[in-house]
Residue, then its C-alpha position, 0 to 999 in steps of 0.5 A: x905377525x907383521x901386522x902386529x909391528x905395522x899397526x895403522x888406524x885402530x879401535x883400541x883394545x877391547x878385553x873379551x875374557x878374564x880368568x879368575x885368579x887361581x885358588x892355587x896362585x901363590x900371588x903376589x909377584x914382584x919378580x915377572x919374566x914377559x915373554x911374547x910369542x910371535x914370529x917377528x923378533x922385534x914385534x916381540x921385543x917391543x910388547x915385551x918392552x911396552x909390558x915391562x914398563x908398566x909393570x916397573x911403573x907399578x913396582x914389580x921387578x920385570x924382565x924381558x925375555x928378549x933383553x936376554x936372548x937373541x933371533x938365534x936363541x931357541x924358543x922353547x919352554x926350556x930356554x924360558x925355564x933356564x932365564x926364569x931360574x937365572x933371573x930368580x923370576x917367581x912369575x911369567x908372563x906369556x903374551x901369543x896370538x890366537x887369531x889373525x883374520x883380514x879382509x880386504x876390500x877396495x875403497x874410492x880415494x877422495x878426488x882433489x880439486x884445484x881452483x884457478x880464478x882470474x878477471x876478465x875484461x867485463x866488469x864483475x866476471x870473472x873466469x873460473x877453471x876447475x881442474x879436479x884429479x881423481x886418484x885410483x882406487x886404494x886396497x883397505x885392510x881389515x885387521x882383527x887381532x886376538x892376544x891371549x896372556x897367561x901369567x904363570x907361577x914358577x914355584x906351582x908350575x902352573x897357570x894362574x891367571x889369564x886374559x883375552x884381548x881383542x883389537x880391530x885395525x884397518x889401514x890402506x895397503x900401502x900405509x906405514x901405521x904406528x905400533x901404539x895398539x901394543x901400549x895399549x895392550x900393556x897397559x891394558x895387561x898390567x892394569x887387570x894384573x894390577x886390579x886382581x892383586x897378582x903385582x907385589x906393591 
């Protein structure tokens, strides 16, 4: 999941698919455990950290499951069972990849001029070299990145909300991008959570 923590250039996050709220949803929650499963501990870490603060900027009480645990934690349901329990969560929030395609393809770089200009002894000439550098070709990836989030009901034992988002990245190969696609896709969570009244005021 390195490219979830190494995003570069990317269209934003685009919502493909939202799950109805359950009949069966004891909603509204105010107390949300938010986990997210990916292989990176810090990818993890810092979703779960972007969620947790649009949760709180929306009132809900909001933990996350990596402020509990560390890499050397087990992840399993019981691990995230026993947290909820302890933290008296009535909801949790799980974030996990569904797809991660790339595609590579070469791109030609953008030659760089430099223009040297200097008189000559004739009146209104002037002598010009053009020196024009062309860097080699660079290798563009194509990101296309599939998140599913589920909200869970601790008291139900069931799942009773969803949603699935889309987001495309491209970067050169040797580029350090930034990880602002993960606020948007909190933003993005908390704002659907928000809208189909699953957050207590």
């Amino acid at each position: 999941m390195a490219a979830i923590a190494m995003l570069g250039a990317c269209a934003g996050t685009q919502v493909t698919q939202v799950q109805s709220l359950s009949e069966a949803a004891d909603a509204p929650y105010g107390d949300v455990l938010v986990i997210a499963l990916f292989k990176s501990f810090d990818a993890r870490r810092y979703l779960e950290k972007e969620i947790v603060k649009q949760l709180k900027a929306k009132g809900v009480n909001a933990v996350a499951s990596t402020s509990q645990m560390d890499t050397r934690t087990p992840v399993t349901r019981k691990t995230f069972r026993d947290m909820a329990d302890a933290l008296g969560s009535d909801a949790v929030l799980v974030t996990q990849l569904v797809s991660f395609d790339t595609q590579a393809k070469m791109k030609d770089a953008r030659p760089e001029s430099t223009y040297n200009i200097r008189p000559t002894y004739y009146f209104d000439v002037w002598s010009v070299e053009l020196t024009e550098y062309v860097a080699p070709k660079t290798l563009q990836l194509n990101h296309d990145i599939a998140l599913a989030t589920q909200l869970y009901s601790v008291a139900r034992k069931e799942p009773v909300w969803a949603i699935e988002s889309r987001t495309q990245i491209s970067l050169d190969y040797d580029e350090r991008g930034d990880i602002s696609v993960m606020t948007d896709e909190a933003e993005s969570i908390a704002s659907h959570l928000s809208r189909d009244g699953l957050l207590a005021p």
